[in-house]
C-alpha positions as CSV (number, residue, x, y, z in Angstrom):
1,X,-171.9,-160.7,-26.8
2,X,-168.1,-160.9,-26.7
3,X,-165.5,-158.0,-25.6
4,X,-164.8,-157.9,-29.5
5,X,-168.1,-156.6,-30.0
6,X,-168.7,-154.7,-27.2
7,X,-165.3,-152.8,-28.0
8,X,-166.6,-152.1,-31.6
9,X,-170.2,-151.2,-30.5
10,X,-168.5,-148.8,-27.5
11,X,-166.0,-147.2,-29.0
12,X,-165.2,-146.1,-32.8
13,X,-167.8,-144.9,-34.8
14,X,-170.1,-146.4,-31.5
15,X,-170.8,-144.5,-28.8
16,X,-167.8,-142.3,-28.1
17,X,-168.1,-140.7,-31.3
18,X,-172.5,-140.3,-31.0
19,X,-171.8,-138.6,-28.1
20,X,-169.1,-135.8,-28.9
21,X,-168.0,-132.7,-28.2
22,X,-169.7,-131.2,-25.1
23,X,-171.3,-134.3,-23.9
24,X,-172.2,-133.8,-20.2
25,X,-172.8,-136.1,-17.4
26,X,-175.3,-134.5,-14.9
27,X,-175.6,-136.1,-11.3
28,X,-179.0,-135.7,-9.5
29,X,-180.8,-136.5,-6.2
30,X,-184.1,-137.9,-5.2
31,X,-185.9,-140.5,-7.2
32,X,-185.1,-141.7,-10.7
33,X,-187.3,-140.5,-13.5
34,X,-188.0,-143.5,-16.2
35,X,-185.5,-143.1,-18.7
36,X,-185.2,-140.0,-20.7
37,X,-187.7,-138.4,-18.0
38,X,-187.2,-134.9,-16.8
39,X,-184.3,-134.3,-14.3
40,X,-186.1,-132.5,-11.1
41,X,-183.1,-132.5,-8.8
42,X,-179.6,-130.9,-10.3
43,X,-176.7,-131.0,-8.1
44,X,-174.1,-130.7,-10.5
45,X,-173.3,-131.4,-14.1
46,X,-169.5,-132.4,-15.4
47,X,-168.3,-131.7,-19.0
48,X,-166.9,-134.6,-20.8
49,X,-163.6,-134.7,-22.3
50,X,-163.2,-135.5,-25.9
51,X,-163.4,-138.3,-26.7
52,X,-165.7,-138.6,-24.0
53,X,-163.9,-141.5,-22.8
54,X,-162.1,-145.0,-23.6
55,X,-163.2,-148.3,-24.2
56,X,-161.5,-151.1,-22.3
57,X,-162.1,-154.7,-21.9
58,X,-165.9,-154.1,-23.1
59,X,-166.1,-151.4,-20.8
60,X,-166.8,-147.5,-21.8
61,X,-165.3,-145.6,-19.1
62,X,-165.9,-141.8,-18.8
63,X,-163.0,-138.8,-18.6
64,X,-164.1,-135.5,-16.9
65,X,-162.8,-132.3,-18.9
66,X,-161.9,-130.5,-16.5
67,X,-158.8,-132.7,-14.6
68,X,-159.7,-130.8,-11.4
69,X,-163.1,-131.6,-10.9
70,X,-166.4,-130.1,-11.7
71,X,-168.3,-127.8,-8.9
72,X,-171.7,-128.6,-7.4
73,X,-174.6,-126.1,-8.2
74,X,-176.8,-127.7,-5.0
75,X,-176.1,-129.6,-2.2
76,X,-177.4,-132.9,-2.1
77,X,-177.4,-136.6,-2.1
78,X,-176.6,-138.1,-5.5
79,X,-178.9,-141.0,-6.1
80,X,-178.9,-140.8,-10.0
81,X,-177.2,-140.0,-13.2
82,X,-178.1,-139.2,-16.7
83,X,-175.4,-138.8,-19.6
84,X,-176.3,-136.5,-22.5
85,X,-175.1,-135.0,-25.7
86,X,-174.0,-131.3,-25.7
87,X,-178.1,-130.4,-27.2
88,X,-179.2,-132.0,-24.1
89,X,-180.4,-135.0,-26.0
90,X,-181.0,-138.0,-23.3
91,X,-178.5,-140.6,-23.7
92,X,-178.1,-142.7,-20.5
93,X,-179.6,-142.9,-16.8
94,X,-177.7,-144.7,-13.8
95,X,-177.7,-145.0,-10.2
96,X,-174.7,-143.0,-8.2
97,X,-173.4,-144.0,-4.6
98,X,-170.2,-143.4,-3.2
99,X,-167.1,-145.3,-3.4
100,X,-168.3,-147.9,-1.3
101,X,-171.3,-148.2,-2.7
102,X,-173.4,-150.6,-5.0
103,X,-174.0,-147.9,-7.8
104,X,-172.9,-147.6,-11.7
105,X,-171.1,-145.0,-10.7
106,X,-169.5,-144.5,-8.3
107,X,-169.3,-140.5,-6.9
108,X,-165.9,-138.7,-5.6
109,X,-166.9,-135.8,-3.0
110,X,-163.6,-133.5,-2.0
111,X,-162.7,-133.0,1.4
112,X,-166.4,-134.6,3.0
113,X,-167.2,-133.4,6.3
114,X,-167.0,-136.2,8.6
115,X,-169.6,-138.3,9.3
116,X,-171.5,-137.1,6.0
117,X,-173.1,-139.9,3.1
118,X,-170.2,-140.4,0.8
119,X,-172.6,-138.8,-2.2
120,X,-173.4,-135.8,-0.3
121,X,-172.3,-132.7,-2.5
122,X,-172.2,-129.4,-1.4
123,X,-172.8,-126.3,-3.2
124,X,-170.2,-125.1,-5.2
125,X,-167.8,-127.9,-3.8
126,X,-165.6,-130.3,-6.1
127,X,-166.6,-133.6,-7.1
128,X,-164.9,-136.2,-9.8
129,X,-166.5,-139.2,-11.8
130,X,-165.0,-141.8,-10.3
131,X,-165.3,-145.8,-11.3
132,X,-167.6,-145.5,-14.3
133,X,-168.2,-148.7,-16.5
134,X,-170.8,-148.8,-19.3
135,X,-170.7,-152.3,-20.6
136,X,-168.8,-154.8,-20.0
């Protein structure tokens, strides 16, 4: 498929719009349930803005609402990710790592502690969505 098309299946009346107002993007530890399976591990969930996001060079990529970061409800090692609309309905499932790391997305941790996994949250600490990419 060709950037053309990925642009128009992305964005427009595509994906940005399905998902809305309220979309969430909730990041979880331990292992991966097949997709659309039930989340046992919450560390933190981030409100989306709307739109949700911008398409790029065939590439969704997804804004946070809140500019300043979303706080961790556990503390944890993020593994995986699951984007869903605002009724909880199952959109999406990656894998998360850290900057450095080989996941879709890649996870932002605020002020680590030394020596800590890069996608080690902490309870009630900040976090961004960093390098997201759904596509291209």
């Amino acid at each position: 498929m060709n950037v053309l098309a990925i642009n128009a299946m992305l964005g427009g009346p595509g994906l940005v719009a399905y998902l809305g107002e309220g979309a969430r993007f909730l990041v979880c530890g331990g292992a991966q349930p097949a997709e659309g399976g039930a989340v046992s591990t919450l560390l933190a969930a981030a409100v989306l803005a709307v739109p949700v996001g911008a398409v790029t060079d065939g590439a969704l990529s997804l804004v946070q609402a809140d500019t300043a970061g979303d706080l961790a409800v556990a503390t944890g090692i993020a593994t995986w990710g699951r984007l869903e609309k605002a009724d909880g309905t199952w959109v999406a499932d990656f894998s998360i790592s850290g900057p450095s790391g080989s996941g879709q997305v890649k996870l932002v941790v605020q002020n680590p502690p030394e020596g800590d996994p890069e996608a080690k949250l902490y309870q009630g600490g900040t976090f961004f969505i960093g390098e997201v990419a759904i596509g291209g």
